[in-house]
ROMARNU-319254 format. One record per residue (C-alpha): residue in three letters; x, y, z. Coordinates in steps of 0.25 Angstrom, whole numbers, padded with zeros to 4 digits, always signed. Example, Ala and Ser with C-alpha at 12.3 -4.5 7.8 and 13.67 -1.06 7.14 Angstrom:
<sites>
ALA+0049-0018+0031;SER+0055-0004+0029;
</sites>
This chain:
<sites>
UNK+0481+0324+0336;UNK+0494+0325+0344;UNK+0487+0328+0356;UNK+0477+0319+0357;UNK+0482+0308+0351;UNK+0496+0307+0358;UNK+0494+0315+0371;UNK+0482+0308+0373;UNK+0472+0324+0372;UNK+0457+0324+0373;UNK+0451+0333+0365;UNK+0439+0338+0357;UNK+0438+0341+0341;UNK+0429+0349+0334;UNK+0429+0347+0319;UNK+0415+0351+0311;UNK+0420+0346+0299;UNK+0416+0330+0298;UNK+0428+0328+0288;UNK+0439+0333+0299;UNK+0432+0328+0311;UNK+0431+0314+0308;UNK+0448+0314+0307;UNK+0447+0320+0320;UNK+0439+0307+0325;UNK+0450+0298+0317;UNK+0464+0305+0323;UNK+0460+0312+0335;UNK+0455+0307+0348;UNK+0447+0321+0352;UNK+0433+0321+0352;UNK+0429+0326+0339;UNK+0415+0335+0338;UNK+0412+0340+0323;UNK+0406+0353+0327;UNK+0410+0367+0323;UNK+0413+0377+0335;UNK+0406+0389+0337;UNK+0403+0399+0348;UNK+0388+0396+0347;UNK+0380+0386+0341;UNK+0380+0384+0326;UNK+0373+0372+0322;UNK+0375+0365+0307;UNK+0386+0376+0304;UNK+0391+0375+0289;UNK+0405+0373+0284;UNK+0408+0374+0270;UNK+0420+0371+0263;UNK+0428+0383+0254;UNK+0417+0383+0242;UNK+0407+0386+0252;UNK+0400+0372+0251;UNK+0396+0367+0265;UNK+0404+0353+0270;UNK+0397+0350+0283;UNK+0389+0356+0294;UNK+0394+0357+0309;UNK+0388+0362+0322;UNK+0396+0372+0328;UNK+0394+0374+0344;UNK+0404+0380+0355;UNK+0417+0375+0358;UNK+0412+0373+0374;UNK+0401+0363+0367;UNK+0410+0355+0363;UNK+0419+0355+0374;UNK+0406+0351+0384;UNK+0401+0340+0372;UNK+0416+0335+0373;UNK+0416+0333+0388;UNK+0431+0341+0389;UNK+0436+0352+0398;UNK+0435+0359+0406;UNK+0450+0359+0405;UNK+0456+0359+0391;UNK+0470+0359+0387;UNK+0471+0364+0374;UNK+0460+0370+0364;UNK+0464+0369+0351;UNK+0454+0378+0341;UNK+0457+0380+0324;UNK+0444+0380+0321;UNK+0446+0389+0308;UNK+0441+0404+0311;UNK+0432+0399+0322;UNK+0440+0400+0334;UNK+0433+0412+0341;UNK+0419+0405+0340;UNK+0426+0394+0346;UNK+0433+0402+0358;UNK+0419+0408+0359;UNK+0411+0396+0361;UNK+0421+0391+0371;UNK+0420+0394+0384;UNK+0432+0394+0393;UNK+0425+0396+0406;UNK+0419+0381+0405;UNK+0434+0376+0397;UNK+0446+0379+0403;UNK+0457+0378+0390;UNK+0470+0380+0392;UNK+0475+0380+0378;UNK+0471+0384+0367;UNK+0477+0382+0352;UNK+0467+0392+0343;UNK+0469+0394+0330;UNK+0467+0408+0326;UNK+0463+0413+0311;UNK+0470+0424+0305;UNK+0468+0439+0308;UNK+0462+0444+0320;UNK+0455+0432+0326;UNK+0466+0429+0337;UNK+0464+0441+0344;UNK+0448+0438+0344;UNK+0455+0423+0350;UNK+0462+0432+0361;UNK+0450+0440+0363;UNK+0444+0428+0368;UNK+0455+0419+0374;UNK+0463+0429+0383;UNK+0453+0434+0390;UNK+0449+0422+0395;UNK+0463+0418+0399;UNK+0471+0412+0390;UNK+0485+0417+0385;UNK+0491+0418+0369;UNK+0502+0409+0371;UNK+0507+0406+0356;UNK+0503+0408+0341;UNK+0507+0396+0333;UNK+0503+0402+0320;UNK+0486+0404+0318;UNK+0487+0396+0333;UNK+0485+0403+0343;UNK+0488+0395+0358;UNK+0481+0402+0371;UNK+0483+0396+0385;UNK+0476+0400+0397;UNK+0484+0408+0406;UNK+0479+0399+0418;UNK+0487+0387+0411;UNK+0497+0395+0409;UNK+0499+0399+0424;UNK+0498+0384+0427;UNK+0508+0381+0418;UNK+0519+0391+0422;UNK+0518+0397+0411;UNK+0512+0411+0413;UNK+0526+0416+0420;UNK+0530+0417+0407;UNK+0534+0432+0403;UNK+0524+0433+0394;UNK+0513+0430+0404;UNK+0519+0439+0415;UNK+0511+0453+0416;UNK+0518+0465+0419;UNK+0518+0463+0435;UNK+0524+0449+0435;
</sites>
């Protein structure tokens, strides 16, 4: 809320549950789209609560159909993703070529699931920059260079 609300952000939400996304049109000024995100199409996915019984239906397309519908990019700032144990199928149905995200804040469930995040991220340029608990923060080594910020040690290789 901070970000958009005080610094004056734009952004774009994505909430499939119509019980959540309608506070996100009451307290947020981002564009709010009640889809699930998925890697390919899925349309009228199920969501159930925890006794199985389905609460609402959502279609679920790429995160880079989003962004298009939304009119954004292809510079964005900061990607924020929690997106409860989907975050690869998000990372997958985004494609960096056509967005050029220069921060990303992923929240990564437990166990090995954040080195199948790196297997995707670094490869394509981005840098672990800092775990904040089940967040994990990446930023793009180009906006690091810009920023000064790749002379520090940890980004020096063993020539430099």
């Amino acid at each position: 809320v901070m970000l958009d609300r005080c610094l004056g952000w734009q952004g774009v939400c994505v909430e499939p549950n119509p019980h959540l996304s309608i506070l996100l049109d009451v307290y947020r000024s981002c564009q709010v789209f009640t889809n699930c995100i998925s890697d390919a199409g899925l349309p009228q996915r199920p969501f159930s609560d925890r006794d199985g019984k389905v609460e609402f239906y959502a279609d679920c397309v790429p995160l880079t159909d989003i962004l298009r519908s939304a009119g954004v990019g292809p510079r964005i700032d900061l990607m924020s993703v929690d997106v409860e144990h989907q975050e690869l199928a998000v990372l997958r149905g985004l494609n960096l070529e056509e967005f050029d995200v220069r921060v990303m804040v992923i929240e990564v469930t437990r166990g090995a699931r954040w080195l199948e995040v790196d297997s995707i991220l670094l490869p394509q340029g981005y840098a672990k920059v800092a775990v904040l608990g089940r967040d994990v923060v990446y930023v793009k080594l180009e906006e690091l260079q810009e920023k000064k910020l790749a002379a520090w040690p940890i980004f020096k290789g063993p020539d430099r």
